[in-house]
MIDOKOL-838747 format. One line per 3 residues: for each residue x, y, z of N, C-alpha, C. Coordinates in nm, 4 decimals. Each point is the difference from the previous one (the first is absolute). Layout:
BEGIN
X/Y/Z/X/Y/Z/X/Y/Z | ...
! end
This chain:
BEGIN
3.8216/9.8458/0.2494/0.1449/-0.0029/0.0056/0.0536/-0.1101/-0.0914 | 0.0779/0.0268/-0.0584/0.1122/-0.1061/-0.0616/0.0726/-0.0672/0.0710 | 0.0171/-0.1352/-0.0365/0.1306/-0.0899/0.0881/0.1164/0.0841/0.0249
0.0435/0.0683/-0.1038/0.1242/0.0551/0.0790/-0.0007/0.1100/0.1269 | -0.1305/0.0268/0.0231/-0.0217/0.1282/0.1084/-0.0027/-0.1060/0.1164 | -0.0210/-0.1051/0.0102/-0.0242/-0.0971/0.0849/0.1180/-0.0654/0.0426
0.0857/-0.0079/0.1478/0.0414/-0.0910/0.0587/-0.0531/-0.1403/0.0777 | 0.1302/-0.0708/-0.0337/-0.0474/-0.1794/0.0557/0.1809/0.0060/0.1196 | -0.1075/-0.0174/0.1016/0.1554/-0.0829/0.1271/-0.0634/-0.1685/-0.0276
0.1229/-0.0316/-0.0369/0.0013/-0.1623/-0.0024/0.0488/-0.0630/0.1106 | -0.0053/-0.0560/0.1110/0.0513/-0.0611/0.1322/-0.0038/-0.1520/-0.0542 | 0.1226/-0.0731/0.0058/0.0452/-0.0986/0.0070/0.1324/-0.0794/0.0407
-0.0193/-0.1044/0.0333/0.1577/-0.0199/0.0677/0.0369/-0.1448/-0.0893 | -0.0416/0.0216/-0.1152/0.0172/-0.0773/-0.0812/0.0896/0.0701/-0.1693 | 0.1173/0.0330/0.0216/0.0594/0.0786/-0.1331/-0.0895/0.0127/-0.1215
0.0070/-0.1604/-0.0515/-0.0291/-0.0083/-0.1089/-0.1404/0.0412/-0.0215 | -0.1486/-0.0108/0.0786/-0.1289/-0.0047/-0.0279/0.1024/0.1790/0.0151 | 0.0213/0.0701/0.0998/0.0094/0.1213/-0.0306/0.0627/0.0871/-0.1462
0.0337/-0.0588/-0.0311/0.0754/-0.0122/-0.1551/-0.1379/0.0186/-0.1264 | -0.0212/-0.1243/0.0532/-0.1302/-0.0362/-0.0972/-0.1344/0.1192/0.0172 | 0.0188/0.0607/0.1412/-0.1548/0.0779/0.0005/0.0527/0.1448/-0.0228
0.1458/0.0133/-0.0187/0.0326/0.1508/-0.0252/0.0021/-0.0071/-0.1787 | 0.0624/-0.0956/-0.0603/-0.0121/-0.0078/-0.1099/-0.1809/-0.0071/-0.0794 | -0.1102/-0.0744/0.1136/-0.0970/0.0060/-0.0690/-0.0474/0.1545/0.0024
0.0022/0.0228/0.1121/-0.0581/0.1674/0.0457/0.0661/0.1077/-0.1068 | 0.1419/-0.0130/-0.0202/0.0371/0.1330/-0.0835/-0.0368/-0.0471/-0.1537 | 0.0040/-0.1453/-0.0263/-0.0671/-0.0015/-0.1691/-0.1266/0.0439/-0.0081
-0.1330/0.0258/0.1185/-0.1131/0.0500/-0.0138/0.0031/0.1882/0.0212 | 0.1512/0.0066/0.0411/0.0277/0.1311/-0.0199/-0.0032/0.0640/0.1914 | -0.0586/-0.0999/0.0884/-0.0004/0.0700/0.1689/0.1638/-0.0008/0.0190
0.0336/0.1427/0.0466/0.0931/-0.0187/0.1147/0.0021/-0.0599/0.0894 | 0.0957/-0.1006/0.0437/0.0594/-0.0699/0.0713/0.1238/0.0026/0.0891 | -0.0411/-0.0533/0.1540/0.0964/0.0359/0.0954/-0.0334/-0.1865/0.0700
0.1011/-0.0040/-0.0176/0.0370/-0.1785/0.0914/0.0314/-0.0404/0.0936 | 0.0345/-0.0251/0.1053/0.0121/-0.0560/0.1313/0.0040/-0.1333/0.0489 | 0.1378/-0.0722/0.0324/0.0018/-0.0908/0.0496/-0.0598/-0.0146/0.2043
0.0281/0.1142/0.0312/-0.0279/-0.0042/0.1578/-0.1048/0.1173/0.0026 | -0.1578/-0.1190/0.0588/-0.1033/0.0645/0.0791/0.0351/0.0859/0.0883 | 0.1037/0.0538/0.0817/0.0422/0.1186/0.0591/-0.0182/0.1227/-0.1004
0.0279/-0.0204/-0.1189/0.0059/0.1510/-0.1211/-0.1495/0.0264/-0.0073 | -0.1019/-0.1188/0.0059/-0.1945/0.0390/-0.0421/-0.0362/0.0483/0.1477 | 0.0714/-0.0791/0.1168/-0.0786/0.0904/0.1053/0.0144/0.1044/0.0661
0.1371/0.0365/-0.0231/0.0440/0.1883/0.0032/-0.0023/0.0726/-0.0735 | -0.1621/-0.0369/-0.1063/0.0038/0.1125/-0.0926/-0.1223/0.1098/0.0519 | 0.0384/0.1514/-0.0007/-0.0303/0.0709/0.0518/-0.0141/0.1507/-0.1142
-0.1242/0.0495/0.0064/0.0265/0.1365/-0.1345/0.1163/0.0721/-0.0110 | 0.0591/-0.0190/0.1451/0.1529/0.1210/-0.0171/0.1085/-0.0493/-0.0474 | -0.0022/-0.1230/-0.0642/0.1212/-0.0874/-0.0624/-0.0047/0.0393/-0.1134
-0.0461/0.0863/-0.1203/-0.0054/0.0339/-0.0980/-0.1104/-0.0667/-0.1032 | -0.1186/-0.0001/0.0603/-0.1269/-0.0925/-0.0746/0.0075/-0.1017/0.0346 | -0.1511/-0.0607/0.0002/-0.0187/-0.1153/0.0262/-0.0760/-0.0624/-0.1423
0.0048/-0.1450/-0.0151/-0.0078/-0.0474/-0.0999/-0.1610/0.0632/-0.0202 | -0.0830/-0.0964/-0.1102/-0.1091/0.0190/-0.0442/-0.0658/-0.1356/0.0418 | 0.1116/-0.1067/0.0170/-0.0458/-0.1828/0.0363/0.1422/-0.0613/-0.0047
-0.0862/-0.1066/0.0916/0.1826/-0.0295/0.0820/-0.0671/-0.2150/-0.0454 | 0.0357/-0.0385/-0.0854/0.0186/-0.1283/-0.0119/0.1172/-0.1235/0.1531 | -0.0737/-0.0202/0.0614/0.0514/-0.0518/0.1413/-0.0020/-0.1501/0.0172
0.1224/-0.0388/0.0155/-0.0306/-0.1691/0.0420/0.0007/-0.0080/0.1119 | -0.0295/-0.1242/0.0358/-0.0877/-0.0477/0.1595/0.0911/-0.0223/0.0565 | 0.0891/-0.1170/-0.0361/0.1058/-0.0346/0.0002/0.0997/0.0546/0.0397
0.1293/0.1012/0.0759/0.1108/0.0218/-0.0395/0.0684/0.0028/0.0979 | 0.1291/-0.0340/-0.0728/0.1213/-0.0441/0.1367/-0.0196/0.1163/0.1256 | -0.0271/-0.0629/0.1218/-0.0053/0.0423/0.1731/-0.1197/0.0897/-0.0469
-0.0961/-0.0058/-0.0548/-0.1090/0.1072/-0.0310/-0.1247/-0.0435/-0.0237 | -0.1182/0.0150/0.0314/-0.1535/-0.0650/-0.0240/-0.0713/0.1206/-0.0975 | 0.0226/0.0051/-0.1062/-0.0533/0.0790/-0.0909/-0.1577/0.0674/0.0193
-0.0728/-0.0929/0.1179/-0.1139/0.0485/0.0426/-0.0110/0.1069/0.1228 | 0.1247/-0.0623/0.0304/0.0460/0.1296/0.1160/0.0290/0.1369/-0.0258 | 0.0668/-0.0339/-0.1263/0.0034/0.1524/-0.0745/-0.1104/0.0617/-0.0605
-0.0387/-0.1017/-0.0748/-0.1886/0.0783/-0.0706/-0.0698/0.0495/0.1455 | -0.0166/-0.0950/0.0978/-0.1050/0.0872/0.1312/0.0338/0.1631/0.0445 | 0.1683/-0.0223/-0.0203/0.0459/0.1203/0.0799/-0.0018/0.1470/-0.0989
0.0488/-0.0378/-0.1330/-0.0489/0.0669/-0.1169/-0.1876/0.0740/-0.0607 | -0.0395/-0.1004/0.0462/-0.1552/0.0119/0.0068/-0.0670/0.1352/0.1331 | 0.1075/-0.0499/0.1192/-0.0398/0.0540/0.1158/0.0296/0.1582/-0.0156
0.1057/-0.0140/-0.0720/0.0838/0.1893/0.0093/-0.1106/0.0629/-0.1012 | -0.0351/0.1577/0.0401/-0.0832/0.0422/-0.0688/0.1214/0.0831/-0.1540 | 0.0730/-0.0134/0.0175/0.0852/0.0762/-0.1219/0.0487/-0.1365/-0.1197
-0.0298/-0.1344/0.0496/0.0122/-0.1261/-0.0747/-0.1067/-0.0518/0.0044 | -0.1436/0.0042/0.0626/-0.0883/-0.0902/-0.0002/-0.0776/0.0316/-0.1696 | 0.0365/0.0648/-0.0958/-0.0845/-0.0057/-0.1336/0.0429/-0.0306/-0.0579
0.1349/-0.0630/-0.0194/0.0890/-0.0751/-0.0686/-0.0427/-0.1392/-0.0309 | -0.0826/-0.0433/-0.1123/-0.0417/-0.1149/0.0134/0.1158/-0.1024/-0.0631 | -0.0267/-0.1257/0.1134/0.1363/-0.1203/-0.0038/-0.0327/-0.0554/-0.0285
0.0736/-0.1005/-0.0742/-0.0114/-0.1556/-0.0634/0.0409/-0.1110/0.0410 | -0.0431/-0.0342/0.0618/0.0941/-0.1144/0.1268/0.0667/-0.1098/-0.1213 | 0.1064/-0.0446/-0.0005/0.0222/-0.1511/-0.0742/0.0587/-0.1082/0.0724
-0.0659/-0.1357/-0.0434/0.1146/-0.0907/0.0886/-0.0664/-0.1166/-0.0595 | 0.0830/-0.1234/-0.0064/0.0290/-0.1170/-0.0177/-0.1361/-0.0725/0.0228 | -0.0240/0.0356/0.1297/-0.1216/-0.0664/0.0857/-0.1331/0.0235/-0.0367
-0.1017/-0.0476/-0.0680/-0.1145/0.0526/-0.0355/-0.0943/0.0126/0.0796 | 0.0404/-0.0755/0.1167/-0.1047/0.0266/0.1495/0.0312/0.1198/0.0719 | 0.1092/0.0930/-0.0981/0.0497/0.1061/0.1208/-0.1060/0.1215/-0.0456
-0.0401/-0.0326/-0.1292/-0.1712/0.0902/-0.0314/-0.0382/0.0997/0.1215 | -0.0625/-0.0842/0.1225/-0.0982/0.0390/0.0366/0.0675/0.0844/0.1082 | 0.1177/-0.0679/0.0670/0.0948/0.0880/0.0760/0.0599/0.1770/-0.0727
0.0116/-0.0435/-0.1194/0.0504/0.1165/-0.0537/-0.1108/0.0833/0.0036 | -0.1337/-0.0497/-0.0425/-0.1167/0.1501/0.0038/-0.0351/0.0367/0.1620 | 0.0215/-0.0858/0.1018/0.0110/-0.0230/0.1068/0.0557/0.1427/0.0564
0.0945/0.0017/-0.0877/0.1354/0.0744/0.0718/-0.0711/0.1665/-0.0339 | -0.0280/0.0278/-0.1224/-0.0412/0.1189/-0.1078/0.0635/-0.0134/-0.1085 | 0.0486/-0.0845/-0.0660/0.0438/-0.0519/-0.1657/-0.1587/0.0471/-0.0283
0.0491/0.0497/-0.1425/-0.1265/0.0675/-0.1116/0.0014/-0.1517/-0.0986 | 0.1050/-0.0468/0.0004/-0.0074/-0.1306/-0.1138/0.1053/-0.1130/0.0709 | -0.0183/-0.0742/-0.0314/0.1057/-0.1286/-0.0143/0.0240/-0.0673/-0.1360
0.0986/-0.0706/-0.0239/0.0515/-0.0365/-0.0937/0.0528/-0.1140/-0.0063 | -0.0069/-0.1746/-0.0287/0.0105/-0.0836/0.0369/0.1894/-0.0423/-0.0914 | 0.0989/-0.0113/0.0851/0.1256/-0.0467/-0.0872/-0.0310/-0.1318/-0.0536
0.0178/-0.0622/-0.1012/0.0835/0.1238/-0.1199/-0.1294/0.0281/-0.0619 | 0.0313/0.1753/-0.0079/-0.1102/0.0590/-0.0760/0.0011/0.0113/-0.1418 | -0.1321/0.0000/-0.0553/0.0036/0.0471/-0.1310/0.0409/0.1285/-0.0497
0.0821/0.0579/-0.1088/-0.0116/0.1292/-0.0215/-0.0750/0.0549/0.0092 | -0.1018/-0.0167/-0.0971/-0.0707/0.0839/-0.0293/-0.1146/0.0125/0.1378 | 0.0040/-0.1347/0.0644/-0.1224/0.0082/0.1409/0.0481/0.1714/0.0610
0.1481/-0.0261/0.0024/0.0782/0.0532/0.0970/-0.0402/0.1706/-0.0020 | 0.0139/0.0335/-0.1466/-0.0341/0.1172/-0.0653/-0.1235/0.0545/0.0092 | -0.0658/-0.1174/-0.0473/-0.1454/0.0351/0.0291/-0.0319/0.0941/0.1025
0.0370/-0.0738/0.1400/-0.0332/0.0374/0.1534/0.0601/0.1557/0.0222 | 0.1316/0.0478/-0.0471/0.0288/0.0638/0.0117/-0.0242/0.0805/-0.0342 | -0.0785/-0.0050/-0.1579/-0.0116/0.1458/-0.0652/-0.1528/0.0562/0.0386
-0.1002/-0.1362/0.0164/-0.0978/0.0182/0.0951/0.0007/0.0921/0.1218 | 0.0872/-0.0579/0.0790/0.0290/0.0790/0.1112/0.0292/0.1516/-0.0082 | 0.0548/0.0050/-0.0768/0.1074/0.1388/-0.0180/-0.1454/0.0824/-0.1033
-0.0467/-0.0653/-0.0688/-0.1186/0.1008/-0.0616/-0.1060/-0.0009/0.0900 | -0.0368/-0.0500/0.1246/-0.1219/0.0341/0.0700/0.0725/0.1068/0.1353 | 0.1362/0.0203/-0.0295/0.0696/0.0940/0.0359/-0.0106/0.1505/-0.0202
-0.0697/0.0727/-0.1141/0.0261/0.0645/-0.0872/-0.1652/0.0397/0.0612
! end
């Protein structure tokens, strides 16, 4: 598959990093869908009109435990192959995030290209 056959849900409650990861994602050519409120990643369900291909998730977000959402995402059998990218500030939150079922973590502030890396990895052992 090509990047553009490929969707990215970005979850953040941070504007600007969301800014920054929709702008990196569509210059590599992925469709992109953004989200300030972890409520939009954990009511995603096949009958909403597709579900992404990988959902980039912070740990972090206002009234929300981003690990709470990866477990429950992981748990549903119509979201559990969706592999996630946990991100956050905290580099000790590593082990919690694979903890949870995160496929990767990502330490803020990330490198681009780390960032890319993981993803396109992910998304080609997808295939």
């Amino acid at each position: 598959m090509t990047a553009q056959q490929y969707s990215i849900l970005a979850v953040d409650d941070d504007p600007g990093i969301l800014d920054a990861l929709r702008f990196l994602f569509e210059e590599e050519g992925y469709r992109v869908q953004t989200s300030e409120k972890g409520d939009y990643a954990e009511a995603l369900h096949d009958d909403n009109g597709g579900l992404p291909d990988l959902i980039v998730l912070d740990i972090l977000l206002s009234g929300k435990d981003g690990r709470d959402i990866c477990r429950k995402l992981k748990s549903q059998a119509d979201t559990r192959h969706i592999p996630i990218v946990m991100i956050s500030a905290h580099p000790d939150a590593e082990r919690s995030a694979r903890d949870v079922g995160a496929d990767a973590f990502v330490a803020k502030p990330f490198s681009i290209d780390h960032l890319l890396t993981v993803v396109q990895s992910l998304l080609s052992s997808e295939t």
